[in-house]
PDB file of N, CA, C and O in Angstrom:
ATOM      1  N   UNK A   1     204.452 138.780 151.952  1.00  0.00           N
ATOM      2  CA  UNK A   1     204.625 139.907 152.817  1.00  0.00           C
ATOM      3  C   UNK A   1     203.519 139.880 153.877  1.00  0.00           C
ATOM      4  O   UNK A   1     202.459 139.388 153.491  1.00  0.00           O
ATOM      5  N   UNK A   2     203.572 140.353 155.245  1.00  0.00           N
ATOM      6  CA  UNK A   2     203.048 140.581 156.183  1.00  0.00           C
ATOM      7  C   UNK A   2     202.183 141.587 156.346  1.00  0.00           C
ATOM      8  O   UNK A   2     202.702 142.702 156.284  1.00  0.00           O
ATOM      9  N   UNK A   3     200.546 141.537 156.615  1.00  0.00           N
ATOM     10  CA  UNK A   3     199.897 142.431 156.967  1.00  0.00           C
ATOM     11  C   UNK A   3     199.266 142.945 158.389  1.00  0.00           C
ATOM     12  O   UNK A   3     198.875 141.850 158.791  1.00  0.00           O
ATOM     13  N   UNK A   4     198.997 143.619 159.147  1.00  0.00           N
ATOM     14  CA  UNK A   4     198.088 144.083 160.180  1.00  0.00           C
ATOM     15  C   UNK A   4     197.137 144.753 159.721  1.00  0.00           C
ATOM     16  O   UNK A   4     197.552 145.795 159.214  1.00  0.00           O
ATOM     17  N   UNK A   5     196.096 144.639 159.667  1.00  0.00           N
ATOM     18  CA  UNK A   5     194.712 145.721 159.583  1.00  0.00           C
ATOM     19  C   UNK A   5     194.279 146.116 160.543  1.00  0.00           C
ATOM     20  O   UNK A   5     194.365 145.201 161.363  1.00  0.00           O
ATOM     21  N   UNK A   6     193.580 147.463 161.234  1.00  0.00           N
ATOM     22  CA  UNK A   6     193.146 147.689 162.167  1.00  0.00           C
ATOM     23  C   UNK A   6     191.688 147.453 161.780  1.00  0.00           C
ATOM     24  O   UNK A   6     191.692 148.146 160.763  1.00  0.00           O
ATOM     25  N   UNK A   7     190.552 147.018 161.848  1.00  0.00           N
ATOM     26  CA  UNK A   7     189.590 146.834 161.395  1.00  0.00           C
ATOM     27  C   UNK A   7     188.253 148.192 162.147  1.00  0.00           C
ATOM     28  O   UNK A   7     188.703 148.796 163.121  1.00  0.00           O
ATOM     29  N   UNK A   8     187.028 148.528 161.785  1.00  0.00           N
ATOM     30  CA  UNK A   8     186.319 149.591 161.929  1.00  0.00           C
ATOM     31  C   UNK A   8     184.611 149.058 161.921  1.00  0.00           C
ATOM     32  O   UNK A   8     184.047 148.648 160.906  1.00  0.00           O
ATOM     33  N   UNK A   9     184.117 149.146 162.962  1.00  0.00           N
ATOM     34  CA  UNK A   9     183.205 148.398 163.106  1.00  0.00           C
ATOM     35  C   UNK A   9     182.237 147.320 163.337  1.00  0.00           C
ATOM     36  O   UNK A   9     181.015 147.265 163.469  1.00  0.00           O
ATOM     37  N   UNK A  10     183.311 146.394 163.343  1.00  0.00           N
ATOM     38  CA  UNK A  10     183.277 145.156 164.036  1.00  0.00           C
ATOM     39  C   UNK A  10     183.770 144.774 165.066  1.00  0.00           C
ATOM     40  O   UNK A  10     184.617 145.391 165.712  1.00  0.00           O
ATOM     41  N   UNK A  11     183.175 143.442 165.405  1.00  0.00           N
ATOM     42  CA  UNK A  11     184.236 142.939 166.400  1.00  0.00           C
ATOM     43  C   UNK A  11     185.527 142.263 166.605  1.00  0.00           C
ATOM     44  O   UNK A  11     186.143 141.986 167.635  1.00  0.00           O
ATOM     45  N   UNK A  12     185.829 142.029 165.095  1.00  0.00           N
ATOM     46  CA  UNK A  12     187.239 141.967 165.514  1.00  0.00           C
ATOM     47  C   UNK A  12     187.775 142.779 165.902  1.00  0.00           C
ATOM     48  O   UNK A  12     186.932 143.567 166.328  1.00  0.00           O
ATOM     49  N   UNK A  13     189.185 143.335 166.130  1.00  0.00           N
ATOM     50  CA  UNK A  13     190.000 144.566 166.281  1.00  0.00           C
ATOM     51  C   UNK A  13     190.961 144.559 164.875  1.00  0.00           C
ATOM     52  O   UNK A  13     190.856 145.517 164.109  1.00  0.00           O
ATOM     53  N   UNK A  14     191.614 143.786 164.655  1.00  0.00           N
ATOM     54  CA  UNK A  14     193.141 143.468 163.922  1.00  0.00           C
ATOM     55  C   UNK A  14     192.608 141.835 163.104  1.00  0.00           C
ATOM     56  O   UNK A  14     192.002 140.845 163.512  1.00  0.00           O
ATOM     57  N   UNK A  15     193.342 142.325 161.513  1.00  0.00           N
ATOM     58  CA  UNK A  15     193.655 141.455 160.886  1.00  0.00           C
ATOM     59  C   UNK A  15     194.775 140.823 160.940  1.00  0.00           C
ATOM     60  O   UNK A  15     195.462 141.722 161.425  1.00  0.00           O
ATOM     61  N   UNK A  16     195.291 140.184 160.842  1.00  0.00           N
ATOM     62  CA  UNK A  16     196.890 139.664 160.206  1.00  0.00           C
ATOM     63  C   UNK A  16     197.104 138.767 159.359  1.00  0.00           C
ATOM     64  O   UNK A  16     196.757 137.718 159.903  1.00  0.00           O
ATOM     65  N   UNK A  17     197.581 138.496 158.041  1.00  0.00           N
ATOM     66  CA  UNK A  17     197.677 138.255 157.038  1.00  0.00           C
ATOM     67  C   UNK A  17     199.065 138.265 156.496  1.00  0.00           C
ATOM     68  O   UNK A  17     199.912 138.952 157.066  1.00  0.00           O
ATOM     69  N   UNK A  18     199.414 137.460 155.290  1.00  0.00           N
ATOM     70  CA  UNK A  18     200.299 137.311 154.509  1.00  0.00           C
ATOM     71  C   UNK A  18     199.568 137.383 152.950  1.00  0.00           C
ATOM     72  O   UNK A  18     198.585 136.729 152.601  1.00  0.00           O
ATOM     73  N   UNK A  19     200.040 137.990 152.439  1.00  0.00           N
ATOM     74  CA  UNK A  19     199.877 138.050 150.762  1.00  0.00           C
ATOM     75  C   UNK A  19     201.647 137.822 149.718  1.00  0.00           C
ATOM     76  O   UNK A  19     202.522 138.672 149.554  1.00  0.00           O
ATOM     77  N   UNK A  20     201.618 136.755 149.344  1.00  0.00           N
ATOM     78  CA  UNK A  20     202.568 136.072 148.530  1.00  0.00           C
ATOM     79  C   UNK A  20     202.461 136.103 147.214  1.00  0.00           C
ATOM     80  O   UNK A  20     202.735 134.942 146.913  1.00  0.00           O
ATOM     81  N   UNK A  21     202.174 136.851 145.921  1.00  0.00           N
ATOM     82  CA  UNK A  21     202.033 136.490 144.650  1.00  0.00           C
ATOM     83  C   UNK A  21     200.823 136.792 144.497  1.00  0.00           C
ATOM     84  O   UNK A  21     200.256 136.093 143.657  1.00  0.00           O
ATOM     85  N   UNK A  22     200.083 137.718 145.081  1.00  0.00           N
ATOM     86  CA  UNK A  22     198.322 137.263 145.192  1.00  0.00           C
ATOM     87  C   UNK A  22     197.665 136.475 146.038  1.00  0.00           C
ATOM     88  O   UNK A  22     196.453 136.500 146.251  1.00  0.00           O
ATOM     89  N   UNK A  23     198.592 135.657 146.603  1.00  0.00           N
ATOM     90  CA  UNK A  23     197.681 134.246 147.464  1.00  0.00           C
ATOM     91  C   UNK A  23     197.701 134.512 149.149  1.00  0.00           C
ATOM     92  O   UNK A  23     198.763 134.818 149.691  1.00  0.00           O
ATOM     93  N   UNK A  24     196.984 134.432 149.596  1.00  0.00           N
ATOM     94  CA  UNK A  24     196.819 134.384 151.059  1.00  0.00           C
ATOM     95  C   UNK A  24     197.299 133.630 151.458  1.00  0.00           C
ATOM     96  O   UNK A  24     197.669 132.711 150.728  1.00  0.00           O
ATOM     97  N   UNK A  25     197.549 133.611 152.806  1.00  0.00           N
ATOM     98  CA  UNK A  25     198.082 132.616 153.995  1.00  0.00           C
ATOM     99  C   UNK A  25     197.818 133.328 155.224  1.00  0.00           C
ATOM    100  O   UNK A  25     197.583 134.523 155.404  1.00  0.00           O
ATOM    101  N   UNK A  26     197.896 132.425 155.983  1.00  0.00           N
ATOM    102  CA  UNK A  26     197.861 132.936 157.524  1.00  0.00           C
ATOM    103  C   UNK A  26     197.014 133.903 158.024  1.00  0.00           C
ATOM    104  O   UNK A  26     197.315 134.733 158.881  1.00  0.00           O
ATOM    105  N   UNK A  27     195.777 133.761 157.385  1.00  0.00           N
ATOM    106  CA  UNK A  27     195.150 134.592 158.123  1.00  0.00           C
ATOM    107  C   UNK A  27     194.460 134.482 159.746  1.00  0.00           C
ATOM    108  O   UNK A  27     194.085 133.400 160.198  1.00  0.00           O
ATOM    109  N   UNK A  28     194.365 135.750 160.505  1.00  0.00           N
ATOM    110  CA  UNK A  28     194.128 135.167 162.075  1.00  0.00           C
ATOM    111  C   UNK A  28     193.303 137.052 162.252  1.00  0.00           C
ATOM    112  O   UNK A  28     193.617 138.201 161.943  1.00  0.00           O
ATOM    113  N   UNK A  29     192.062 136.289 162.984  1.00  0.00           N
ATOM    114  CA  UNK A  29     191.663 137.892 163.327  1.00  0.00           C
ATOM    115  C   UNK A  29     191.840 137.506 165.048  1.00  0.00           C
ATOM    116  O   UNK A  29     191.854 136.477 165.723  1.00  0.00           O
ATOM    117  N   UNK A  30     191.970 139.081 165.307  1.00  0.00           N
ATOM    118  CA  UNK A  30     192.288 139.577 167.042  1.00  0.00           C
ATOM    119  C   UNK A  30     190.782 140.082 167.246  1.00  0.00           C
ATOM    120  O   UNK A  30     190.195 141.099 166.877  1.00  0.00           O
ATOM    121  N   UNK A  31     190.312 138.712 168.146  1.00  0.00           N
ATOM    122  CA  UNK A  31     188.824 139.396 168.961  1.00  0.00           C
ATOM    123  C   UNK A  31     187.602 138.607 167.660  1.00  0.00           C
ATOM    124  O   UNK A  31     188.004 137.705 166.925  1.00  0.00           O
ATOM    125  N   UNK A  32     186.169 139.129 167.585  1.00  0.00           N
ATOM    126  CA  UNK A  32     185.589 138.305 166.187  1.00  0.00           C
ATOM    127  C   UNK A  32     185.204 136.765 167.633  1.00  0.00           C
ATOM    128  O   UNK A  32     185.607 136.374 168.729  1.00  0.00           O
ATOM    129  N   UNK A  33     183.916 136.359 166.285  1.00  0.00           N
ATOM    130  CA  UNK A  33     183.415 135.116 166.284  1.00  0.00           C
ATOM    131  C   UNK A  33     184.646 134.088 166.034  1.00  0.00           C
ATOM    132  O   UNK A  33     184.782 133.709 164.870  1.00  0.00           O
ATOM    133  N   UNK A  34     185.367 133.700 166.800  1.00  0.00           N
ATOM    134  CA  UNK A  34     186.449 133.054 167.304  1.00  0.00           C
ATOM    135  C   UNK A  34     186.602 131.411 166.275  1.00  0.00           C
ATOM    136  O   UNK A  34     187.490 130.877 165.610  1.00  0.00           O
ATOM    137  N   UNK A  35     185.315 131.127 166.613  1.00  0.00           N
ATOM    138  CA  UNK A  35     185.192 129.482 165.680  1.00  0.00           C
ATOM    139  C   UNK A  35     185.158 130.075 164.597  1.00  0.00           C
ATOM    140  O   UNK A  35     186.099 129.873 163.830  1.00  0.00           O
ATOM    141  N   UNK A  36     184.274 130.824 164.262  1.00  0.00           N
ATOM    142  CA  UNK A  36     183.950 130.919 162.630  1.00  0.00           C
ATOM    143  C   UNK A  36     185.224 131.256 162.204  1.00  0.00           C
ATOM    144  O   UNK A  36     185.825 130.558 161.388  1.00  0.00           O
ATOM    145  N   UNK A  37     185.840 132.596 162.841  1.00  0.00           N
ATOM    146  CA  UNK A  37     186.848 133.606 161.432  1.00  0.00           C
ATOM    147  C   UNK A  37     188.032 132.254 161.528  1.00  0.00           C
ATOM    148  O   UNK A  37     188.716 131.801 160.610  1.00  0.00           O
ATOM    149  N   UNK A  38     187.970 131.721 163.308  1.00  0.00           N
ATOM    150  CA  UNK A  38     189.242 130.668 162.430  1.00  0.00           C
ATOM    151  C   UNK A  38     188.813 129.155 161.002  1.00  0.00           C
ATOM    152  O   UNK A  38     189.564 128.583 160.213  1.00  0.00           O
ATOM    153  N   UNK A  39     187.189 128.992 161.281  1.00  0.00           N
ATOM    154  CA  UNK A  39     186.809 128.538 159.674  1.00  0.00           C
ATOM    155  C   UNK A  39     187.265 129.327 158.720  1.00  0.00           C
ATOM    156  O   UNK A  39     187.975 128.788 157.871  1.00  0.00           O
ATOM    157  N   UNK A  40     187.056 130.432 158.628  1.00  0.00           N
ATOM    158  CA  UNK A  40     186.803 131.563 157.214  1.00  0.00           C
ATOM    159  C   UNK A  40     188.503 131.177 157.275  1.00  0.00           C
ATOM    160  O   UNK A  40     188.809 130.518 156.282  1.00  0.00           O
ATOM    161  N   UNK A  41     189.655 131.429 158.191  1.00  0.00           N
ATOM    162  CA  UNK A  41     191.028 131.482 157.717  1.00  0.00           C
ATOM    163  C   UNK A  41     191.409 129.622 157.331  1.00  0.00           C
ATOM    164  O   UNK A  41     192.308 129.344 156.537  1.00  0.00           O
ATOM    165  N   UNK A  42     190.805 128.829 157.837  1.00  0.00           N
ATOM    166  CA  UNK A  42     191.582 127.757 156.620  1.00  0.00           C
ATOM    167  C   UNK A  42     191.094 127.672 155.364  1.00  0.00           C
ATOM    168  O   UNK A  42     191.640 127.274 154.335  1.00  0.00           O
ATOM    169  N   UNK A  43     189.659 128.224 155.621  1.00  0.00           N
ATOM    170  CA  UNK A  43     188.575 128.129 153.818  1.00  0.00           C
ATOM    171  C   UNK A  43     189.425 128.589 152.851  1.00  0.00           C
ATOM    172  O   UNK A  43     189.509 128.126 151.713  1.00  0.00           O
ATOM    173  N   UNK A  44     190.269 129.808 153.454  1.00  0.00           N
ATOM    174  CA  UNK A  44     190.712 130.628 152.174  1.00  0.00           C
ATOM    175  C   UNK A  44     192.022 130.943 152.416  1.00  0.00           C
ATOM    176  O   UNK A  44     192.485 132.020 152.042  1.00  0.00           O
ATOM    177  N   UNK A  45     192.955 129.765 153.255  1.00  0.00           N
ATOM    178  CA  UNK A  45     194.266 129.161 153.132  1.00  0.00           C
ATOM    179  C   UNK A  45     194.460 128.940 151.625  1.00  0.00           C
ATOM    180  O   UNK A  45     193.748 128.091 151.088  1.00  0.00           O
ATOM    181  N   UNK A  46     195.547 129.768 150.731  1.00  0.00           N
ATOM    182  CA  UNK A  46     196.314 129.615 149.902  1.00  0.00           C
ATOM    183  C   UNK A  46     195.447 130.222 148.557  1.00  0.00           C
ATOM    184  O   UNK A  46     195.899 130.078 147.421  1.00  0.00           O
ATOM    185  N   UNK A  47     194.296 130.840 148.787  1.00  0.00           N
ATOM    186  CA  UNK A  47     193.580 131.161 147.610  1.00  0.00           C
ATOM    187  C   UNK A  47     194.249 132.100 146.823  1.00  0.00           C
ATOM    188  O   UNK A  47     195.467 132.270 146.878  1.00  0.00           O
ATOM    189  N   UNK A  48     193.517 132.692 146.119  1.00  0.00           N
ATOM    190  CA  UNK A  48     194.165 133.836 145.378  1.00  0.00           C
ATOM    191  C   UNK A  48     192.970 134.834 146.017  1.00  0.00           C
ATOM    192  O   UNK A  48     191.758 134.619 146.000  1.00  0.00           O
ATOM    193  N   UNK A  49     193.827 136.239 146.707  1.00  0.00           N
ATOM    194  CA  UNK A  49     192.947 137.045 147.061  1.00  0.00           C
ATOM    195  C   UNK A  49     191.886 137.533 146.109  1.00  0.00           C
ATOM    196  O   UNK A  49     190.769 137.615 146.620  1.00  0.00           O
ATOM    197  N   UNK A  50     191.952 137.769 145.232  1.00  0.00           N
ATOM    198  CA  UNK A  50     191.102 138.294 144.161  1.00  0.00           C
ATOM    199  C   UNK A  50     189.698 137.556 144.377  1.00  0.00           C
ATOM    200  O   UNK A  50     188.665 138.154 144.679  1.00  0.00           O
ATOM    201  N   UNK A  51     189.812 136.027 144.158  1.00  0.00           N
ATOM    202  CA  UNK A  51     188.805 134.948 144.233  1.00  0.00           C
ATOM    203  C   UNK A  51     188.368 135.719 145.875  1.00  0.00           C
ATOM    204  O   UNK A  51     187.272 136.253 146.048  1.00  0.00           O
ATOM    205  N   UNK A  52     189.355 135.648 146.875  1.00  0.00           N
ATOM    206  CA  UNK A  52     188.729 135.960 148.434  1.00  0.00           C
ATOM    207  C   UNK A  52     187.775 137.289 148.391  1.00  0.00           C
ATOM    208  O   UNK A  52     186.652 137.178 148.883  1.00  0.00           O
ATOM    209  N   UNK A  53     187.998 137.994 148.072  1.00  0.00           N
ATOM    210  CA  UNK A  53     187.318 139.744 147.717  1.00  0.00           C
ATOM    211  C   UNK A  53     186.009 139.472 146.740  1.00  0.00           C
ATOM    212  O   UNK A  53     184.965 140.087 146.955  1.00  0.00           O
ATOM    213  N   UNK A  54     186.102 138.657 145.810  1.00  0.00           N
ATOM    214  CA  UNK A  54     185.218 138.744 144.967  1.00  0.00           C
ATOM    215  C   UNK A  54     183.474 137.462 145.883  1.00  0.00           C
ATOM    216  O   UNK A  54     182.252 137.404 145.747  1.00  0.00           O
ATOM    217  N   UNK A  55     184.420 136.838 146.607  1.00  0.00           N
ATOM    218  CA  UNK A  55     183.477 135.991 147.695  1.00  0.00           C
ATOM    219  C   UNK A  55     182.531 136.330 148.486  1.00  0.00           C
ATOM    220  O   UNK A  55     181.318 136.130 148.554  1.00  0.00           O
ATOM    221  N   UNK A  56     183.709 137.161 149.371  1.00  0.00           N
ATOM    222  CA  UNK A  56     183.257 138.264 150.713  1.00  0.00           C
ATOM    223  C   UNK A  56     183.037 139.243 150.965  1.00  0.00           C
ATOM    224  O   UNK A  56     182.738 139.706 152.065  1.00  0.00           O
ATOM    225  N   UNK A  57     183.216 140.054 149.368  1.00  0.00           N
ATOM    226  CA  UNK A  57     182.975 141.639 149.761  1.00  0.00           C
ATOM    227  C   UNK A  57     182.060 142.262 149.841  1.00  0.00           C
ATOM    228  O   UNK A  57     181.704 142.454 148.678  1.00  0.00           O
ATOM    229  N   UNK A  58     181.192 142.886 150.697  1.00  0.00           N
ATOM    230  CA  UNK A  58     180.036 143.535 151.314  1.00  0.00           C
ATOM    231  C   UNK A  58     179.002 142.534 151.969  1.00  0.00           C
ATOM    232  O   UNK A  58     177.786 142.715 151.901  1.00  0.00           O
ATOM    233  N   UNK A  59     179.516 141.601 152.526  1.00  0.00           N
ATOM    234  CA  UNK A  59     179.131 140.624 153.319  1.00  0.00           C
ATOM    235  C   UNK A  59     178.956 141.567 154.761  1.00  0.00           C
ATOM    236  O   UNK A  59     179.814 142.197 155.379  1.00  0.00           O
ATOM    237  N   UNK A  60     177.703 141.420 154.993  1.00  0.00           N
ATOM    238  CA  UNK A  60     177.327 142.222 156.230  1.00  0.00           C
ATOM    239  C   UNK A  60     177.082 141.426 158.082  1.00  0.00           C
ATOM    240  O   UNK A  60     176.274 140.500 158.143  1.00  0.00           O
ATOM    241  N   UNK A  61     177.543 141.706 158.937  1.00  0.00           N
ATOM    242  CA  UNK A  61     176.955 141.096 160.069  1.00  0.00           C
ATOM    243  C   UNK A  61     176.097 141.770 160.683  1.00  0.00           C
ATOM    244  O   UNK A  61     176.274 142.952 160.975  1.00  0.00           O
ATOM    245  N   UNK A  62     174.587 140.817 161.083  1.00  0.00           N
ATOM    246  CA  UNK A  62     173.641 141.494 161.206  1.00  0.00           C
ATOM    247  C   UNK A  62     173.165 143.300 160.959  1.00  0.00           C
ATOM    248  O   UNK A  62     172.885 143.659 159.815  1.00  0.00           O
ATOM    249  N   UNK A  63     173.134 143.946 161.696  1.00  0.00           N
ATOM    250  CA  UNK A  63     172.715 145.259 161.437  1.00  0.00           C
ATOM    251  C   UNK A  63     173.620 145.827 160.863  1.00  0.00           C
ATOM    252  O   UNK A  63     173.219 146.625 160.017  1.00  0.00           O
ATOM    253  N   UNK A  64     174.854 145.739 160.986  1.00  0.00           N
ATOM    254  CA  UNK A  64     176.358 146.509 160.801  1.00  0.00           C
ATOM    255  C   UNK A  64     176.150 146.468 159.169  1.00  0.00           C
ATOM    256  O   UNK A  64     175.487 145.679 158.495  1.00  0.00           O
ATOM    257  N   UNK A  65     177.002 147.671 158.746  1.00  0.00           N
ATOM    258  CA  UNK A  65     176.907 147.807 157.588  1.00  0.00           C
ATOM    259  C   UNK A  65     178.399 146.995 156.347  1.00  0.00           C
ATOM    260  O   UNK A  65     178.596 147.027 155.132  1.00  0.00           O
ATOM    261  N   UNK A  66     179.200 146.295 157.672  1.00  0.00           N
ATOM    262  CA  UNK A  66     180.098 145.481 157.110  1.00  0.00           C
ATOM    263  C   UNK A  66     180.264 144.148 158.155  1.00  0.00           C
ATOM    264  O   UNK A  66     179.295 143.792 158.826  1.00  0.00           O
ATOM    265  N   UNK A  67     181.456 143.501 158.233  1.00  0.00           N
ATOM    266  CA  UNK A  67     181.608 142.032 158.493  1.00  0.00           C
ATOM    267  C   UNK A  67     183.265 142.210 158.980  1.00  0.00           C
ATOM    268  O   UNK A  67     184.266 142.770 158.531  1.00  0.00           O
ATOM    269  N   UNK A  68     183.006 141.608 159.847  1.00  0.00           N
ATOM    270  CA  UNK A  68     184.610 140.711 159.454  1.00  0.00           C
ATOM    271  C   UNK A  68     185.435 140.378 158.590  1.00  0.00           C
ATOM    272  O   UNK A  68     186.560 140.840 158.404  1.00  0.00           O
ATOM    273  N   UNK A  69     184.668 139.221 157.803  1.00  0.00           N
ATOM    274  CA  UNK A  69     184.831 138.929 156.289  1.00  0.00           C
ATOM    275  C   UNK A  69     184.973 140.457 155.473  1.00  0.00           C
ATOM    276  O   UNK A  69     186.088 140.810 155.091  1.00  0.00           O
ATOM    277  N   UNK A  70     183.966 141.186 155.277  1.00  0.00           N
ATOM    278  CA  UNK A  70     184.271 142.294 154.340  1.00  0.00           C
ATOM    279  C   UNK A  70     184.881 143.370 155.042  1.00  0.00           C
ATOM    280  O   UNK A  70     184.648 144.464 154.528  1.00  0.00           O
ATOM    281  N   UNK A  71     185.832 143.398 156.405  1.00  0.00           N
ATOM    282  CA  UNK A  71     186.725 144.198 156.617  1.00  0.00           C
ATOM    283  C   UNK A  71     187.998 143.270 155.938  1.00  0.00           C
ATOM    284  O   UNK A  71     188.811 143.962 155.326  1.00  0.00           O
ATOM    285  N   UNK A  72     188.255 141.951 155.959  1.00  0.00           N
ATOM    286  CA  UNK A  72     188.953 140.929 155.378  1.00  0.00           C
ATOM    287  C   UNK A  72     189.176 141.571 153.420  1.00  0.00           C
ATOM    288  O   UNK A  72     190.243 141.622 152.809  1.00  0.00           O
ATOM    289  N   UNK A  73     188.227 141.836 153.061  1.00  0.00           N
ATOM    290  CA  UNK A  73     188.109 141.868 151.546  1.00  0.00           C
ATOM    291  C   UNK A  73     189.298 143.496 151.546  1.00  0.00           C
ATOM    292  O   UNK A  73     190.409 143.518 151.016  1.00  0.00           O
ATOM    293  N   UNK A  74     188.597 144.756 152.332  1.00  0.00           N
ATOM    294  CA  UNK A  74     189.363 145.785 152.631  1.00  0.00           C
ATOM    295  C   UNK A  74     190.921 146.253 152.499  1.00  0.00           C
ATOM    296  O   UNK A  74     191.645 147.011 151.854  1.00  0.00           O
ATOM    297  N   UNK A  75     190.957 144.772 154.113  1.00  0.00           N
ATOM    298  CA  UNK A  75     192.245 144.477 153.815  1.00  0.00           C
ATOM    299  C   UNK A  75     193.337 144.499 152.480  1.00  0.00           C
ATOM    300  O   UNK A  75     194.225 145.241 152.061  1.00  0.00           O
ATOM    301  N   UNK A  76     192.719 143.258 152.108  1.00  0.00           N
ATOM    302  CA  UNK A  76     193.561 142.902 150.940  1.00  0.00           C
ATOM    303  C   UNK A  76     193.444 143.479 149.865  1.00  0.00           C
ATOM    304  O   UNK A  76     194.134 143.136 148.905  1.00  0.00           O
ATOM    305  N   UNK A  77     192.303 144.756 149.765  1.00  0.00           N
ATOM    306  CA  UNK A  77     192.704 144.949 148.298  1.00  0.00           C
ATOM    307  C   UNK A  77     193.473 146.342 148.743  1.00  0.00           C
ATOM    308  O   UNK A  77     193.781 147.004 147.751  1.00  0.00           O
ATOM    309  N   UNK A  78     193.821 146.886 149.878  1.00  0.00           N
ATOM    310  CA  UNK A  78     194.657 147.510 150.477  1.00  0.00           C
ATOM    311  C   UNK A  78     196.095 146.872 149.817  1.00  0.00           C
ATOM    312  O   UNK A  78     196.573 147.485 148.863  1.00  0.00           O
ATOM    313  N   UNK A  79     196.775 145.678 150.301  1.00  0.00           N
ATOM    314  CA  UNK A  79     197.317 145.023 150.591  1.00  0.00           C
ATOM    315  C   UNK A  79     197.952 145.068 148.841  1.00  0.00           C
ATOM    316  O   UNK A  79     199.082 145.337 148.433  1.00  0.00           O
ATOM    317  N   UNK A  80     196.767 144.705 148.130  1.00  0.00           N
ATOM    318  CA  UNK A  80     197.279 144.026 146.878  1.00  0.00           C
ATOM    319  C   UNK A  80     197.729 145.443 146.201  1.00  0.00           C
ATOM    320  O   UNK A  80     198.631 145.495 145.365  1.00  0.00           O
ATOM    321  N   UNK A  81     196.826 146.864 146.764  1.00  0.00           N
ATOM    322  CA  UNK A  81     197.043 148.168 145.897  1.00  0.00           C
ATOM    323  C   UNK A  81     198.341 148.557 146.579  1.00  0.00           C
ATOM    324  O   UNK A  81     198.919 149.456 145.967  1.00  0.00           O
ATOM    325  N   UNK A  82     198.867 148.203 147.501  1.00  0.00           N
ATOM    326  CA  UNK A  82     200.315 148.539 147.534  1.00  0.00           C
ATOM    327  C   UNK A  82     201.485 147.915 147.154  1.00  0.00           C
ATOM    328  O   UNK A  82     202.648 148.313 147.087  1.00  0.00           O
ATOM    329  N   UNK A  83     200.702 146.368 146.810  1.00  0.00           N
ATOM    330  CA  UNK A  83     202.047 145.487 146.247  1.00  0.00           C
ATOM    331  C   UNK A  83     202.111 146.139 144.439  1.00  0.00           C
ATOM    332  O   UNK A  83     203.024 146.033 143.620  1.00  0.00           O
ATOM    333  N   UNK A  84     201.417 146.479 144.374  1.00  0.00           N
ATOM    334  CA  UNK A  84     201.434 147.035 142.685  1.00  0.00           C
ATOM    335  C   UNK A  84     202.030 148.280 142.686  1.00  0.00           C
ATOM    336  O   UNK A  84     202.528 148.721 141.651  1.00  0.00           O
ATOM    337  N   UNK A  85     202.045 149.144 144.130  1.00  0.00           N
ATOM    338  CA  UNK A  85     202.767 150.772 143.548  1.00  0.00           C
ATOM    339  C   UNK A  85     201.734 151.365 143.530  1.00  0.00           C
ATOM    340  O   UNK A  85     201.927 152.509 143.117  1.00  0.00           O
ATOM    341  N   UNK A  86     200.376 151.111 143.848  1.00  0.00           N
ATOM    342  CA  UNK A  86     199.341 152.163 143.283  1.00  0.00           C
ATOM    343  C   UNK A  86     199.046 153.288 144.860  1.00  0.00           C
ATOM    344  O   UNK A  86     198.274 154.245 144.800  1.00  0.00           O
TER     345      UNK A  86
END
């Protein structure tokens, strides 16, 4: 299934994502450190989000009190708490 995140505090703007069974794909941020987040999206091409969240979460950029990456973690456990019904 297909995600958009609006993200809060960073410089990205927007996530977009797929979550399949647990596993990521396709991730692409709108705006963000351009080289890196497209590193961070093949690193964690096909993982299991759980493993991705448990990596990146509260990963900070400089002063900011979150990341890219840990608007990324947000995301998905968004993502995963609605594929369950919760």
């Amino acid at each position: 299934m297909a995600y958009s995140f609006k993200t809060r505090g960073v410089c990205a703007s927007t996530i977009n994502f797929e979550l399949n069974d647990g596993i990521v794909s396709n991730v692409s941020f709108i705006g963000g450190c351009n080289g890196n987040l497209k590193a961070i999206s093949k690193l964690i091409e096909g993982m299991e989000a759980q493993k991705v969240i448990s990596l990146l979460k509260g990963n900070k950029c400089g002063f900011k009190n979150t990341s890219c990456t840990d608007q990324l973690t947000i995301a998905l456990e968004q993502a995963l708490s609605k594929q369950s019904g919760n």
